[in-house]
ZAPAZA-643883 format. One record per residue (C-alpha): residue number from 0; residue in three letters; y, z, x. Coordinates in steps of 0.5 Angstrom, whole numbers. Each point is the difference from the previous one (the first is absolute). Layout:
N
<numar NUM; 'ALA'; <Y; Z; X>>
...
// end
This chain:
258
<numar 0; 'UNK'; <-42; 13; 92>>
<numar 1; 'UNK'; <3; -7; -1>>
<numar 2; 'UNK'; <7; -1; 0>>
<numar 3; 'UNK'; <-1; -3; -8>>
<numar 4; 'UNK'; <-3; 6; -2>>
<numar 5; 'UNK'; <3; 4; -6>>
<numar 6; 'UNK'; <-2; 7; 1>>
<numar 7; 'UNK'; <4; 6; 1>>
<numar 8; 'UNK'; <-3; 6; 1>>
<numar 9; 'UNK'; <2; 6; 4>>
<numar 10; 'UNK'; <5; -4; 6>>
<numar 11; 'UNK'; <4; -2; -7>>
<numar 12; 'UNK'; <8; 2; 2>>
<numar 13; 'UNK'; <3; 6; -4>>
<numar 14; 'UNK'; <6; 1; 2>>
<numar 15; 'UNK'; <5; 2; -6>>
<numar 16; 'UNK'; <5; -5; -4>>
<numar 17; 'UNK'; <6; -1; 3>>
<numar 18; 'UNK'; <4; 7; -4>>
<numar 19; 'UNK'; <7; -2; 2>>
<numar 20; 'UNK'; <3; -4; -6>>
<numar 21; 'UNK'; <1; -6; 3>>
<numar 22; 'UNK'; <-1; -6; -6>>
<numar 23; 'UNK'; <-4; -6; 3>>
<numar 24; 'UNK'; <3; -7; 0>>
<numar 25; 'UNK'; <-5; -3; -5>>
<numar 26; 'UNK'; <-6; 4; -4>>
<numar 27; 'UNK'; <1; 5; 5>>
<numar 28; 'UNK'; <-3; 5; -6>>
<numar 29; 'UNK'; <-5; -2; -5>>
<numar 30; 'UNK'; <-4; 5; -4>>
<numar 31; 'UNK'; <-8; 1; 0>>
<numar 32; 'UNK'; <-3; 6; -5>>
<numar 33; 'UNK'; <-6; -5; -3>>
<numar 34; 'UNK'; <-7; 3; 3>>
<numar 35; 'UNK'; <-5; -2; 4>>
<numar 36; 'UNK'; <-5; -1; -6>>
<numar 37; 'UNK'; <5; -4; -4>>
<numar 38; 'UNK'; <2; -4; 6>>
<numar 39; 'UNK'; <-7; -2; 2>>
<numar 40; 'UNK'; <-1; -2; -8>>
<numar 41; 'UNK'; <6; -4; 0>>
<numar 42; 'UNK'; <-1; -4; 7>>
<numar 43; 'UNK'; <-7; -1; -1>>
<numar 44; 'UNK'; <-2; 6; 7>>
<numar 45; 'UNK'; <-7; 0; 1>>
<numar 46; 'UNK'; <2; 6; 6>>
<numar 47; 'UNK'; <4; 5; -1>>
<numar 48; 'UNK'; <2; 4; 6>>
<numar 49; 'UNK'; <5; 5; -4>>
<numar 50; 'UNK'; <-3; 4; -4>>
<numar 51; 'UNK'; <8; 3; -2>>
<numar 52; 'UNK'; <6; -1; 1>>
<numar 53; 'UNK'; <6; 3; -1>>
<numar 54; 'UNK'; <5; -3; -6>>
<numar 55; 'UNK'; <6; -2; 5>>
<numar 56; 'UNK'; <7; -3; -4>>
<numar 57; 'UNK'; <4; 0; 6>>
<numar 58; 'UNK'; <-5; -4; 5>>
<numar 59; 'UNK'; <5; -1; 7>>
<numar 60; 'UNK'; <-2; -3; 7>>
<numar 61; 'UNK'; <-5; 3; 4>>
<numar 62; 'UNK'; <-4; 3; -7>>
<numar 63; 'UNK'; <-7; -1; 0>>
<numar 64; 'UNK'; <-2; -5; -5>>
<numar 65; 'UNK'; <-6; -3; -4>>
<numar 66; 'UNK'; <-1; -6; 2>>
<numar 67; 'UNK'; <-6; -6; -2>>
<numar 68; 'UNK'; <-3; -5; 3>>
<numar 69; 'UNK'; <-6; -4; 2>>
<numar 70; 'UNK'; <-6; 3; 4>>
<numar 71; 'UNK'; <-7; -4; 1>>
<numar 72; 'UNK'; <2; -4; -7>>
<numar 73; 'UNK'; <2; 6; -5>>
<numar 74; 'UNK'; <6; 3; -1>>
<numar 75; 'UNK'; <1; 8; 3>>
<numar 76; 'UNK'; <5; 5; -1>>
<numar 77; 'UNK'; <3; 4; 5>>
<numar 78; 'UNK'; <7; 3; 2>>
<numar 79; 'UNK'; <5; -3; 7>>
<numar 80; 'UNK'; <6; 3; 2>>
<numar 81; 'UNK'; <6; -5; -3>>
<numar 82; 'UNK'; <4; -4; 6>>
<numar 83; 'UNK'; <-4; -5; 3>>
<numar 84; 'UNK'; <-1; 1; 8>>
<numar 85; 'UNK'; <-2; -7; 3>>
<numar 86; 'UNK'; <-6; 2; 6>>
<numar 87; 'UNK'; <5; -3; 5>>
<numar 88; 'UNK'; <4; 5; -1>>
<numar 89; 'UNK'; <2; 5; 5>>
<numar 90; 'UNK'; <1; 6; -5>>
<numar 91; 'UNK'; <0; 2; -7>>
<numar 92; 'UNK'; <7; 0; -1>>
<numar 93; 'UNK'; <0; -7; -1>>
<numar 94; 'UNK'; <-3; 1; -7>>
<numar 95; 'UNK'; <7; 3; -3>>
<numar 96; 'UNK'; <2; -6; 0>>
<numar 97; 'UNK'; <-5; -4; -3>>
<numar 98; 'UNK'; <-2; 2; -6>>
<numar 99; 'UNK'; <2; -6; -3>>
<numar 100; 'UNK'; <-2; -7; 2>>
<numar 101; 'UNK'; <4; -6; -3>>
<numar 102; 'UNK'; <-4; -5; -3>>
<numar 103; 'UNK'; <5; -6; 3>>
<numar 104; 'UNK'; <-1; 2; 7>>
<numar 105; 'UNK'; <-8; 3; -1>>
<numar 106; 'UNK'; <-3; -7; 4>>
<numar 107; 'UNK'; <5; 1; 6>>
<numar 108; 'UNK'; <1; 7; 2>>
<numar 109; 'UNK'; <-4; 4; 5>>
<numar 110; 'UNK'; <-1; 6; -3>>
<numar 111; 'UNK'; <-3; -3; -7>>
<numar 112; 'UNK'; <-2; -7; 1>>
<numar 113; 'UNK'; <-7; 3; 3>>
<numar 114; 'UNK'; <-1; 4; -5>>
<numar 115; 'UNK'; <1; -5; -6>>
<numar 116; 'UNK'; <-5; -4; 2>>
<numar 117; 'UNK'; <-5; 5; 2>>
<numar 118; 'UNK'; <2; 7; -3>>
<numar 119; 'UNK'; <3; -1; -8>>
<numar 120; 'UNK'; <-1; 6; -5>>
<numar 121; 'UNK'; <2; 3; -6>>
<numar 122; 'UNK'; <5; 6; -1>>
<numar 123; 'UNK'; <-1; 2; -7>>
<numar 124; 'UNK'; <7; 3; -2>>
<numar 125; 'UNK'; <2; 3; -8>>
<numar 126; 'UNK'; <7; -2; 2>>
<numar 127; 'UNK'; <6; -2; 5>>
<numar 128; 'UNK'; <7; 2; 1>>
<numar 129; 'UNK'; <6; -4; 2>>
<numar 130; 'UNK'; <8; 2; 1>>
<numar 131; 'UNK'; <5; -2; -3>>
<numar 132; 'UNK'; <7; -2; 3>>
<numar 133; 'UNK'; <5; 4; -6>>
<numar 134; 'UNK'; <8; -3; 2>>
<numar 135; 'UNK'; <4; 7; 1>>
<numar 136; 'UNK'; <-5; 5; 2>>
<numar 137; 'UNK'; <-4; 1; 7>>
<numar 138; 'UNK'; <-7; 2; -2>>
<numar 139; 'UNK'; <-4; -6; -4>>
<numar 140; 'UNK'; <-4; 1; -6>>
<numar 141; 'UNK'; <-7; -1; 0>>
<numar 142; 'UNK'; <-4; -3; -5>>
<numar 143; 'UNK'; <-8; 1; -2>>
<numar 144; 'UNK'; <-3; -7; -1>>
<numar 145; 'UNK'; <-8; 0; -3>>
<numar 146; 'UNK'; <-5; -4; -3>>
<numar 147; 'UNK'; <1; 0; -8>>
<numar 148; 'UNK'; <-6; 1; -2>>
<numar 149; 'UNK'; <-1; 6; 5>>
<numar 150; 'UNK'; <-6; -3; 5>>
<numar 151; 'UNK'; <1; 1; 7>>
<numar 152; 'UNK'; <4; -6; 3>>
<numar 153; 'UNK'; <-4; -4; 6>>
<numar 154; 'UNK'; <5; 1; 6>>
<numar 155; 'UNK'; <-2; -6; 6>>
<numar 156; 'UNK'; <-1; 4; 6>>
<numar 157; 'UNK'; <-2; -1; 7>>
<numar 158; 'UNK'; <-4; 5; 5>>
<numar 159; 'UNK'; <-2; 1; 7>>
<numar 160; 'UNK'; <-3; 4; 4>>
<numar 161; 'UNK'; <4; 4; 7>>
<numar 162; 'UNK'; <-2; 4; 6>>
<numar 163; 'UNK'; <4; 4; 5>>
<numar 164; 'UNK'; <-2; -5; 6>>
<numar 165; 'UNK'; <2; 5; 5>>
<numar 166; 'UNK'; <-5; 5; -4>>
<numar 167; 'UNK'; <-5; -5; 3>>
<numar 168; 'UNK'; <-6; -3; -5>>
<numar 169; 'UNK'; <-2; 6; -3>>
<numar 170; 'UNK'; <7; 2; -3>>
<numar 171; 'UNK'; <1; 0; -7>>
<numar 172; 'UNK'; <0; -5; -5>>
<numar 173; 'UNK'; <6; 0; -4>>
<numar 174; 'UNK'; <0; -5; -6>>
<numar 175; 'UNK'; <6; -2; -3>>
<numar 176; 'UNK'; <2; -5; -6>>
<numar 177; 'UNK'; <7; -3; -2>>
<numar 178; 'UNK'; <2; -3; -7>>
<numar 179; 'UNK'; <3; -7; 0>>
<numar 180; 'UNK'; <5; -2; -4>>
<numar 181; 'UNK'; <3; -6; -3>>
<numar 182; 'UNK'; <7; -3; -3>>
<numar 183; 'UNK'; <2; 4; -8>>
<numar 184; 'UNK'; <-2; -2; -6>>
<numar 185; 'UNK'; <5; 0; -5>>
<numar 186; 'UNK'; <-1; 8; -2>>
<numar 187; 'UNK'; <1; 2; 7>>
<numar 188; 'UNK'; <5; -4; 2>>
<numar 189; 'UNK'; <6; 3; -2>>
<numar 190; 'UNK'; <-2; 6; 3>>
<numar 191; 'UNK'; <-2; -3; 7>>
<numar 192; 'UNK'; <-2; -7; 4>>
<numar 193; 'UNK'; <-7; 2; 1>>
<numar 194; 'UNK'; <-6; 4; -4>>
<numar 195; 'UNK'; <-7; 0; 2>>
<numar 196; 'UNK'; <-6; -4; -1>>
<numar 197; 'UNK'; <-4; 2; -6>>
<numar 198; 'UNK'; <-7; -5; 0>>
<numar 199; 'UNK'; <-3; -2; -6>>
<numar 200; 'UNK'; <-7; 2; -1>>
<numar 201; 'UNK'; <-2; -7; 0>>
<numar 202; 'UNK'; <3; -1; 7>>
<numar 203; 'UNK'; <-4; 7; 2>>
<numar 204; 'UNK'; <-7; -3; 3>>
<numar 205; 'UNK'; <4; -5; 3>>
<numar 206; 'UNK'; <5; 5; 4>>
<numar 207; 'UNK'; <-5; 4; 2>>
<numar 208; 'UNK'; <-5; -4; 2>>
<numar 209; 'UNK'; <-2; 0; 8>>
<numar 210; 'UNK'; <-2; -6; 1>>
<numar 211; 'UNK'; <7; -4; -2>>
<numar 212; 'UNK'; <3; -1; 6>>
<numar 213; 'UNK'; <5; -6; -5>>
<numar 214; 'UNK'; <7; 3; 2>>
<numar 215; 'UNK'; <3; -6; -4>>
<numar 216; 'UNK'; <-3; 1; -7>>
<numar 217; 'UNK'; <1; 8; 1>>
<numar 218; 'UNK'; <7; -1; 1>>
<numar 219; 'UNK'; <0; -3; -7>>
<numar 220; 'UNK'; <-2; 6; -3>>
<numar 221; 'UNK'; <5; 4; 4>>
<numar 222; 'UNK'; <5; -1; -7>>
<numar 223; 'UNK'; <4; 5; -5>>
<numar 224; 'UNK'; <-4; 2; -5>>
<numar 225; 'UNK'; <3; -2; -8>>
<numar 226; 'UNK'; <7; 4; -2>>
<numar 227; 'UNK'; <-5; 1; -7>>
<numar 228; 'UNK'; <-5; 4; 3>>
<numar 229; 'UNK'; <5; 6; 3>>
<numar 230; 'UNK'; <4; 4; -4>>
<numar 231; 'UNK'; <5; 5; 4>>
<numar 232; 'UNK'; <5; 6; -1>>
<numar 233; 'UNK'; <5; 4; 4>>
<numar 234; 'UNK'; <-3; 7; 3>>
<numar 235; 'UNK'; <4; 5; 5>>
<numar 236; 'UNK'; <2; 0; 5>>
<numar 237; 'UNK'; <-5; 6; 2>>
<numar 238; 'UNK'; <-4; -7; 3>>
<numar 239; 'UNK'; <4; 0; 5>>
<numar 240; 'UNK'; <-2; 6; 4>>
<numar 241; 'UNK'; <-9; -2; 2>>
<numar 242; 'UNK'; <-1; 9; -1>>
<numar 243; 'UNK'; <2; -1; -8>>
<numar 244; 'UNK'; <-7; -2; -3>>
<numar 245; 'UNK'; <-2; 1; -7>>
<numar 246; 'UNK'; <0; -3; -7>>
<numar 247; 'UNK'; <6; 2; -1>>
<numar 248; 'UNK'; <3; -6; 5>>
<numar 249; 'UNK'; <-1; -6; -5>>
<numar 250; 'UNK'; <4; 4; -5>>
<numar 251; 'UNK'; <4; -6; -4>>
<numar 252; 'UNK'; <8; 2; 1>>
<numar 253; 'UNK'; <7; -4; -2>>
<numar 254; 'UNK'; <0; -5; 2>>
<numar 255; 'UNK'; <7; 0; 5>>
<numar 256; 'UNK'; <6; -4; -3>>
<numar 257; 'UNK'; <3; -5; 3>>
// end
């Protein structure tokens, strides 16, 4: 099987999210409950591997993720464990720390520059959280971000394939994923210096396509999306800890005072 085949299948990682309440530095949660069936409409999939998949509103590292990109010209859907693992790396651990990729740094960096140019994908997410400092207290709060008009957002990801070499050639294939992040816009800046980017659908085919290899054009796309098009409010700190998962979690709650 070729390094750029998008398949998962019984070799996918299944290691359990990290339950141990740390908070990501940037979007470090984010929120997945569309099903397979609405994603595949929404993306134009022309194969849908999951057939289900469980509503998840508190999506940490390590979590197995749905995913899409290009295979043979058509668009498949499938789940990769979040926290990419470069295929040059000694072991999985790595992951932890690269479940974000910033776009500025995308073209130059070891463990992403391959990826960009070979292996790019979509993470469909329904909504992201991000910390906010409040002067005086500890314990930062957080905020829901969400489209407006309630479709699932376009994360620009990467995805990459990685083997235990001490295993030999026959070890499993894990297939991993990281979302890219970029500079704030005006909505999410108060509350922090980065956020993930959200694609336009007109940029979809452009992303997804195999057979672009022109970094420099890519690059351009890796923006903010508008202010307007995201609407958020403040929840809980419930989200704080990745074993809390329900509805409840997107709550609205007071926003703190000053």
């Amino acid at each position: 099987m070729g390094q750029n085949e998008f398949r998962s299948g019984a070799a996918a990682a299944t290691d359990p999210p990290d339950g141990n309440g740390t908070v990501e530095p940037v979007c470090g949660r984010y929120v997945t409950v569309s099903s397979p069936t609405l994603l595949s409409e929404r993306f134009d999939v022309t194969e849908l591997r999951p057939r289900e998949l469980e509503p998840n509103y508190n999506v940490a590292p390590r979590a197995d993720v749905p995913v899409i990109a290009e295979r043979h010209g058509e668009r498949v859907l499938d789940v990769l464990r979040w926290g990419l693992i470069p295929s040059w790396a000694k072991d999985r651990s790595i992951g932890d720390r690269l479940i974000n990729a910033r776009g500025e740094k995308i073209t130059t960096s070891n463990a992403f520059k391959r990826a960009f140019e070979r292996r790019r994908c979509i993470v469909p997410a329904d909504g992201f959280y991000e910390w906010q400092a409040v002067a005086g207290q500890r314990i930062k709060q957080p905020w829901f971000f969400r489209r407006r008009d309630g479709e699932p957002l376009a994360f620009a990801g990467l995805w990459e394939i990685w083997h235990d070499r001490t295993e030999g050639d026959d070890a499993p294939r894990v297939r991993t994923c990281t979302i890219i992040t970029t500079t704030p816009n005006s909505l999410v800046a108060p509350i922090h210096d980065r956020m993930p980017v959200a694609l336009p659908e007109a940029s979809w085919s452009t992303w997804l396509s195999v057979d672009n290899r022109d970094t420099a054009a890519l690059s351009q796309l890796l923006v903010p999306m508008p202010a307007d098009e995201l609407e958020s409010w403040t929840v809980s700190t419930l989200v704080n800890k990745a074993d809390n998962n329900g509805p409840e979690l997107l709550d609205r709650v007071p926003v703190p005072s000053p």
